[in-house]
GUBA-277100 format. One line per 2 residues: number of its first residue (from 0); their letters; for each residue x, y, z of N, C-alpha, C. Coordinates in steps of 0.001 Angstrom, whole numbers, plus 500000, padded with zeros to 6 digits. Layout:
// GUBA-277100
NUM	A	X,Y,Z,X,Y,Z,X,Y,Z; ...
END
This chain:
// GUBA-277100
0	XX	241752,458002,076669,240900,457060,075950,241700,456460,074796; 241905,455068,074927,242600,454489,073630,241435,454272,072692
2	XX	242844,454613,071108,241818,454020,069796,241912,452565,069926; 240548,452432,069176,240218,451349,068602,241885,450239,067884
4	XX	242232,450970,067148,243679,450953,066335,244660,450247,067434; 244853,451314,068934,245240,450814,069873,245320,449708,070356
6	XX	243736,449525,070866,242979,448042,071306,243676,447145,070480; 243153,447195,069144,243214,445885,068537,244521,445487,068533
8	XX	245586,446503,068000,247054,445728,068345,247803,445485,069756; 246902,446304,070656,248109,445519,072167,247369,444443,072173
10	XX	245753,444083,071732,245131,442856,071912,246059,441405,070724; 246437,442547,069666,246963,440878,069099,248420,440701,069380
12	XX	248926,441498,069995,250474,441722,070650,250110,440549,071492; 249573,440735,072556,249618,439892,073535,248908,438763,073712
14	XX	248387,438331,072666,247453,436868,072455,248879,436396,071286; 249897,436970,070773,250944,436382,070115,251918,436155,071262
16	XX	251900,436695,071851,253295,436403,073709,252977,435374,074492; 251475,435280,074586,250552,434488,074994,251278,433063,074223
18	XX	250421,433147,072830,250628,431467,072642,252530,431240,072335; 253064,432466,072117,254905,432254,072185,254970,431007,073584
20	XX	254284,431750,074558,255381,431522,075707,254412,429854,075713; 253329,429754,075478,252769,428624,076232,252977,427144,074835
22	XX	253547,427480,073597,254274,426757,073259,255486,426900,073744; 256721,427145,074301,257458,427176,074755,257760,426182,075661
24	XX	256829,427083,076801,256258,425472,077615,256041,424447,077689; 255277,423991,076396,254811,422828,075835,256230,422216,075390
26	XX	256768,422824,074855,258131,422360,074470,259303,421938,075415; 259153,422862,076435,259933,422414,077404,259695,421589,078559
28	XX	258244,421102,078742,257805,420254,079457,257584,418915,078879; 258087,418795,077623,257600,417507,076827,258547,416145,077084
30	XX	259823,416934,077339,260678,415476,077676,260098,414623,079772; 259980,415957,080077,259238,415516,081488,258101,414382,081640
32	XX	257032,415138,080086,255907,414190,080681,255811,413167,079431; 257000,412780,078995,257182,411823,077934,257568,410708,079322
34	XX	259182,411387,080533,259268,410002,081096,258141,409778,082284; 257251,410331,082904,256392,410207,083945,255347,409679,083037
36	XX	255436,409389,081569,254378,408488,081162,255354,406924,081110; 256825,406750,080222,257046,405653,080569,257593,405023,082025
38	XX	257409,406041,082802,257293,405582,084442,256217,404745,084864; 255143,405389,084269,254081,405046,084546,253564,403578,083833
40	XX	254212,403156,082798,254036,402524,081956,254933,401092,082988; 256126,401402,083325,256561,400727,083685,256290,400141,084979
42	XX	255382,401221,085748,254666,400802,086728,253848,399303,086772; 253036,399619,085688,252131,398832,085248,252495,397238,085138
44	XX	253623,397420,084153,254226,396007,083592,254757,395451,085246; 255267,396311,086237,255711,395658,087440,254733,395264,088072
46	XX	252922,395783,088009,252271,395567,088635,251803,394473,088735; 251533,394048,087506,251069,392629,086735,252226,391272,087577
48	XX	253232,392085,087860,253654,390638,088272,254166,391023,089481; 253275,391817,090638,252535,392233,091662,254200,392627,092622
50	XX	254797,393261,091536,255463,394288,092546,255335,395730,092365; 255425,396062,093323,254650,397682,093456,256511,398782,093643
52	XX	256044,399700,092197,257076,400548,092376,256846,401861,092386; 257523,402709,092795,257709,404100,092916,258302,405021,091989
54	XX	258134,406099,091697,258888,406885,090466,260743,406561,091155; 260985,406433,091810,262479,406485,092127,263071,404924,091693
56	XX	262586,403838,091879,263040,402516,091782,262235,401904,090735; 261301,402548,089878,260599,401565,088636,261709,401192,087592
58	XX	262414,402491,086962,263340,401842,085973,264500,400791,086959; 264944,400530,087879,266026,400146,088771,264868,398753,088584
60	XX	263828,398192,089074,262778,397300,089269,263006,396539,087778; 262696,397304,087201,262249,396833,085700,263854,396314,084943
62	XX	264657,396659,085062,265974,396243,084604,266284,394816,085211; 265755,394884,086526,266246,393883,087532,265800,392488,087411
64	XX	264151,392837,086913,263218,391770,086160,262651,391375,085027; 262954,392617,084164,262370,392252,082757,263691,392022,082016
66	XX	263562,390340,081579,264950,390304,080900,264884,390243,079602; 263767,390211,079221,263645,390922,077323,262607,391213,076471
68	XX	262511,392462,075903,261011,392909,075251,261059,392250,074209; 260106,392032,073232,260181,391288,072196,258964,391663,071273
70	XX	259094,391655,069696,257770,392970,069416,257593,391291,068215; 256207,391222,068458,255373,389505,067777,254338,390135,066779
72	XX	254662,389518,065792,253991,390523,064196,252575,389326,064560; 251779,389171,063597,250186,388392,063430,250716,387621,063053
74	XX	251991,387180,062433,251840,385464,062872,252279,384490,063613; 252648,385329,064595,253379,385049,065736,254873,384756,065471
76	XX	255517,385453,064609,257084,385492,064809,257420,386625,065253; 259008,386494,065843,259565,387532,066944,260082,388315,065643
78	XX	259592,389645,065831,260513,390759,064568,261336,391969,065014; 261523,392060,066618,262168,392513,067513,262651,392187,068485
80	XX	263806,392193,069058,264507,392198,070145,265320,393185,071089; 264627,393443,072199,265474,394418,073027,265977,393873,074345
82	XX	267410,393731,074675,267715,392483,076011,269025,393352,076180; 269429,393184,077632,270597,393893,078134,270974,395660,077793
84	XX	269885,396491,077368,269830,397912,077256,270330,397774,075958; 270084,396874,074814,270345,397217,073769,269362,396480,072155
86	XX	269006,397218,071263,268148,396706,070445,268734,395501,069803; 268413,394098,069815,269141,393365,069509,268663,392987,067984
88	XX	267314,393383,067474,266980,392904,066182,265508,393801,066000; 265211,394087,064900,264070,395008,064993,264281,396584,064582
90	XX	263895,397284,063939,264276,399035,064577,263368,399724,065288; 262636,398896,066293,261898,399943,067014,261831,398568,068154
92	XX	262147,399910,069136,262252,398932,071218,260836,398189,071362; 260549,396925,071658,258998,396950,071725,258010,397623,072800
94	XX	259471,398352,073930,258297,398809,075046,258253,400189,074336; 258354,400730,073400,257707,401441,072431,256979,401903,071436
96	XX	256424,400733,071163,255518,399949,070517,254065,400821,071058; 253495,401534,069932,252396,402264,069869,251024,401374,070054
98	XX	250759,401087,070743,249555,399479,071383,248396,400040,070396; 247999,401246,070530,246975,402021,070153,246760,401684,068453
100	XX	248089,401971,068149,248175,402149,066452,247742,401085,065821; 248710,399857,066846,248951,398748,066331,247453,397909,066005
102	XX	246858,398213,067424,245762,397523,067259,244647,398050,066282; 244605,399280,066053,243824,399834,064787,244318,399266,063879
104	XX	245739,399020,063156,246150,398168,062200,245293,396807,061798; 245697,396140,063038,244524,394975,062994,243180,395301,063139
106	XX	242801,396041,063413,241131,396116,063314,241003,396528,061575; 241782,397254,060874,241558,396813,059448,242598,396156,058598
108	XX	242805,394892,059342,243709,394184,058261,244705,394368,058232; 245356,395333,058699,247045,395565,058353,247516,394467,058780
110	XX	248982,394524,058588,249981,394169,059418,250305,394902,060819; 250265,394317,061849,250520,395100,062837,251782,394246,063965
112	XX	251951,394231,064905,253082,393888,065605,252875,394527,067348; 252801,393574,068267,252368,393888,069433,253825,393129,070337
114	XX	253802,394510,071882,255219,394077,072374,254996,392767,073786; 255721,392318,074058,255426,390965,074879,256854,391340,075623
116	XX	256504,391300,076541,257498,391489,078033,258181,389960,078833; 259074,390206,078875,259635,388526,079709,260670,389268,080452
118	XX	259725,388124,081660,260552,388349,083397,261073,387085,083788; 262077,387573,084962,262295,386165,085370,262152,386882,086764
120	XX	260843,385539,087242,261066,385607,088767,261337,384510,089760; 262161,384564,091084,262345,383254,091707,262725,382230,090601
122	XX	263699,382197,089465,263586,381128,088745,262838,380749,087879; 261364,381598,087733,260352,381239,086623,260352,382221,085710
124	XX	260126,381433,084265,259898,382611,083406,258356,383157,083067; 258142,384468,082957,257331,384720,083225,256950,385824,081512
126	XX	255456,385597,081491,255870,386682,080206,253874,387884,080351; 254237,389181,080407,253402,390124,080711,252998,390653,079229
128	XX	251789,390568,079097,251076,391286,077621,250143,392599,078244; 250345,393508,077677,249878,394888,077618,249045,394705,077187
130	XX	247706,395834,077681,246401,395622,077202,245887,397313,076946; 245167,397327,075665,244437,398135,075848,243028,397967,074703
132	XX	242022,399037,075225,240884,398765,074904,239313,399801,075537; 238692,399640,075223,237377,400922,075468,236649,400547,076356
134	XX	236121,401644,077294,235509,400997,078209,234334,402443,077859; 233708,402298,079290,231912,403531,079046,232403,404853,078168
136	XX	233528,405973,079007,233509,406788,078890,235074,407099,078100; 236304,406046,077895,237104,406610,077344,237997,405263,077562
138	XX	239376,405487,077233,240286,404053,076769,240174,403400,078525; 240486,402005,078294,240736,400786,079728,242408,400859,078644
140	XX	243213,400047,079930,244417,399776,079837,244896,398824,080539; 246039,398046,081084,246474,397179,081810,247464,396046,081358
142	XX	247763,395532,082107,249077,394511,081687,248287,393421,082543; 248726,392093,081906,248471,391020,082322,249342,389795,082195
144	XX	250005,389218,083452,251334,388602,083531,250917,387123,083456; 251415,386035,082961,251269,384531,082677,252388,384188,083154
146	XX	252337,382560,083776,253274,381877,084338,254124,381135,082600; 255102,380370,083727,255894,379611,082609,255086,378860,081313
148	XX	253827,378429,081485,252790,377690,080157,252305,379141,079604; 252257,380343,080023,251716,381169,079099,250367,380996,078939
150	XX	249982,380477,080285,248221,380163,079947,247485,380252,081252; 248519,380078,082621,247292,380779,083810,248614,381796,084347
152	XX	247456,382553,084751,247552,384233,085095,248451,384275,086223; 249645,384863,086016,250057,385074,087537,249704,386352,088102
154	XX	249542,387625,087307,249007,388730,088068,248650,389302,087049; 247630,390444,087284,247007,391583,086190,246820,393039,086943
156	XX	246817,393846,086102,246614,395317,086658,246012,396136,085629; 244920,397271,086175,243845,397272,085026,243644,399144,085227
158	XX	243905,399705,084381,244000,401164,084741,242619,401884,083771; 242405,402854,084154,241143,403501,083051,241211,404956,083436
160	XX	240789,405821,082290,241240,407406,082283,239753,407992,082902; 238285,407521,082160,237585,407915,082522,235788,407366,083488
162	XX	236268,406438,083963,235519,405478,083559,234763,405954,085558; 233582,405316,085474,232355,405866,086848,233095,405620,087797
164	XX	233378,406930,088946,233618,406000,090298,232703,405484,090549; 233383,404286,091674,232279,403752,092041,232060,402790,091718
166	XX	231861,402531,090367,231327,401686,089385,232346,400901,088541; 232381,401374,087369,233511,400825,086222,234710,401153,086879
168	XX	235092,402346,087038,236186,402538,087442,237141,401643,088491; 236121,400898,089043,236914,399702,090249,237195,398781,089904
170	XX	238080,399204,088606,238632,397583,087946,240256,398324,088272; 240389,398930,088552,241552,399718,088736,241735,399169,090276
172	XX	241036,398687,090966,241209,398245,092203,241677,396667,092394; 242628,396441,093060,243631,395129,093476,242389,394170,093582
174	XX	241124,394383,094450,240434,393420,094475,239846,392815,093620; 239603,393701,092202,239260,393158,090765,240347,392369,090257
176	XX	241570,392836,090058,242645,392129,089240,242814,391118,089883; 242779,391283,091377,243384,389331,091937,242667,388568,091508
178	XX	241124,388657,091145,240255,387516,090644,241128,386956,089568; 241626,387430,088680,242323,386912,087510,243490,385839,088089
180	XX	244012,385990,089234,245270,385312,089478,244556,383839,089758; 245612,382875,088901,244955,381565,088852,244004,380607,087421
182	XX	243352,381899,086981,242812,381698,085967,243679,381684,084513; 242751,380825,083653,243800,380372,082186,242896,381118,081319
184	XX	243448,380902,079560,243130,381443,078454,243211,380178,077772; 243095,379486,078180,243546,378095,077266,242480,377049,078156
186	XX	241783,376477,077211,240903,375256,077965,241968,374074,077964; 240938,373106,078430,241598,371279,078370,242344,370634,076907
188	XX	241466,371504,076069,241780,370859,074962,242670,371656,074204; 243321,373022,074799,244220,373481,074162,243392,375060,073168
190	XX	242121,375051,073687,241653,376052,072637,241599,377276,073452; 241972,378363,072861,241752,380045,072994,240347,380294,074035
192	XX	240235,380388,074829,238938,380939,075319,238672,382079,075800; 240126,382934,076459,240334,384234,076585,239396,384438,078216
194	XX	239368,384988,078929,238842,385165,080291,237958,386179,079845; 236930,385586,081072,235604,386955,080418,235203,387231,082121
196	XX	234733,388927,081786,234289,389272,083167,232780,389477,082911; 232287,388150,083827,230884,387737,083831,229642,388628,084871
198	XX	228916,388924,084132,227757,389700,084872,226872,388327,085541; 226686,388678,086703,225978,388257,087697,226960,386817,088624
200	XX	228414,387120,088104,229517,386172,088819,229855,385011,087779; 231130,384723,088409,231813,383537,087966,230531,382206,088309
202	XX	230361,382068,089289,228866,381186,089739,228026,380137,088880; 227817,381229,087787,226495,381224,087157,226732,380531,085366
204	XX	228310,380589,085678,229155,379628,084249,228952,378059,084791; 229126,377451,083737,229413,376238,084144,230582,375598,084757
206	XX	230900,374625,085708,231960,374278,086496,233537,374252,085423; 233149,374188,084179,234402,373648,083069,234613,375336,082493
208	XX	233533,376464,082673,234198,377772,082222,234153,378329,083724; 234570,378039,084694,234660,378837,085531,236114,379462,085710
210	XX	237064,378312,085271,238520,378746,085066,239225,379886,084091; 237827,380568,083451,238142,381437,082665,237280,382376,083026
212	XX	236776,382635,083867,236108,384248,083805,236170,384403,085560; 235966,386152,085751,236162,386511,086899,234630,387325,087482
214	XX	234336,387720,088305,233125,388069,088708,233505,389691,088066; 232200,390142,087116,231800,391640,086642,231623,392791,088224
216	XX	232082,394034,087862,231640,395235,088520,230757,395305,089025; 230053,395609,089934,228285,395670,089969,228151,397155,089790
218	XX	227106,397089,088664,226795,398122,088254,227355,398819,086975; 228707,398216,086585,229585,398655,085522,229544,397729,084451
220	XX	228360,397500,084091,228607,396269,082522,229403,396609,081425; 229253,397857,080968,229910,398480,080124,231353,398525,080208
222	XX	231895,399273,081004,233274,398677,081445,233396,396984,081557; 232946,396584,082238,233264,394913,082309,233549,394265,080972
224	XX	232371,395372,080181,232435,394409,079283,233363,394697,078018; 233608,395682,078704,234864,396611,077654,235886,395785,077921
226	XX	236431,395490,079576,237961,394683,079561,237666,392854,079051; 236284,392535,078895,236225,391272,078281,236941,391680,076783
228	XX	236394,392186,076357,236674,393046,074870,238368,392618,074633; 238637,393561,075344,240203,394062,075951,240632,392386,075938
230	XX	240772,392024,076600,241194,390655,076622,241729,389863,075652; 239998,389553,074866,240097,388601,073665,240640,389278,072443
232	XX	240505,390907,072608,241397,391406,071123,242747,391376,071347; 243354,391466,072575,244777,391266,072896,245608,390133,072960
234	XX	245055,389111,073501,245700,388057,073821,245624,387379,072866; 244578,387358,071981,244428,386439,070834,245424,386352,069620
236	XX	246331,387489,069876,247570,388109,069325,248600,387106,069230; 248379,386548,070514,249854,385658,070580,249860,384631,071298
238	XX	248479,383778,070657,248326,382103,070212,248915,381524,069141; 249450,382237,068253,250290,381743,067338,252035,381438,067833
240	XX	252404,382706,068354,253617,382623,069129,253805,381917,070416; 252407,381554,070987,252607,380351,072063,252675,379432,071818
242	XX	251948,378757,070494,252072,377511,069990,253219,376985,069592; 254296,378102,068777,254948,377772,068131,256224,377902,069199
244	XX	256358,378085,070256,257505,378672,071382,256901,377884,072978; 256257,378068,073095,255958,377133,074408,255583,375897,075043
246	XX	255971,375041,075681,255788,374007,075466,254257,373542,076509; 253531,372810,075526,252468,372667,076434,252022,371085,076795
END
């Protein structure tokens, strides 16, 4: 029969070996799932401009097509440069660029600074903005790629951690994001309108906003209306840097 005395120290012996070894772990698994997140990351940015990669060929993909990150403060000037595997201006890479932080910055006023991706494909330049934002049950995410005007969509890809199967969650599905391909952020007259995902269809807008919104989830308003959200807090980022850099 063990004492009490006993108990209690093989019990705190081994709840100390315990959390030894499983920080340990934590420690030694951290560079792993640091790159299977920017794998994943890089997935994304390839998705948007609808090539599909694999953990073996994403960084090989992404070198091949993204020919320079670029990190765009709120008033739309460039305050980073990363091109040819090397930081060319800036001290921080923009595909490192904390999206999360940044955008809390701006939700109170800071200064903040968001990263902007440029591809070249077939000859066109192409430029992909990262998205993130809240949907029912936990963060929406996604990249969304623009042609040479920086104002209709050449591809989008839309990821979410927790969000209804079934339901919200099928914005994560190809057949949601292609609606976007084609569609602008910019009306006739040059103004911001940002794409909205409309409950009860594109349809039911008028013929002059139909070029900006895509048909809602059925059943998922909340999400839908989370990546409308998503949208207009992101993109609205860098109407200053389109104005002042693209020719329209």
């Amino acid at each position: 029969m063990f004492s009490n005395r006993y108990i209690f120290i093989y019990s705190t012996v081994m709840v100390i070996i315990v959390a030894v070894l499983l920080s340990m772990t934590a420690v030694l698994l951290q560079p792993r799932q640091q790159r299977n997140m920017t794998i994943a990351n890089i997935q994304g940015i390839l998705a948007a401009l609808n090539i599909q990669a694999t953990t073996e060929n994403a960084e090989e993909l992404y070198r091949q097509h993204i020919i320079a990150e670029l990190g765009i403060n709120q008033e739309g000037a460039v305050v980073s440069i990363y091109r040819d595997g090397k930081l060319e201006e800036g001290s921080i890479r923009p595909f490192d660029t904390d999206l999360k932080k940044e955008l809390f910055n701006k939700k109170n006023g800071e200064p903040f600074v968001v990263p902007l991706f440029i591809a070249q494909i077939d000859g066109d330049t192409l430029y992909i903005v990262p998205l993130r934002g809240v949907g029912l049950w936990g963060p929406l995410y996604g990249n969304i790629a623009f042609g040479p005007d920086f104002n209709e969509i050449f591809g989008a890809d839309f990821s979410h951690d927790k969000e209804t199967p079934g339901l919200g969650a099928e914005i994560s599905l190809k057949a949601f994001s292609d609606q976007f391909i084609g569609k602008t952020m910019f009306d006739d007259a040059g103004n911001f309108v940002s794409i909205k995902v409309v409950k009860g269809g594109v349809s039911t807008l008028a013929t002059a906003q139909q070029d900006h919104g895509v048909d809602a989830i059925s059943g998922g308003t909340i999400t839908s209306n989370g990546v409308t959200d998503m949208l207009n807090n992101c993109l609205e980022n860098y109407i200053s840097y389109i104005k002042n850099n693209i020719d329209k």
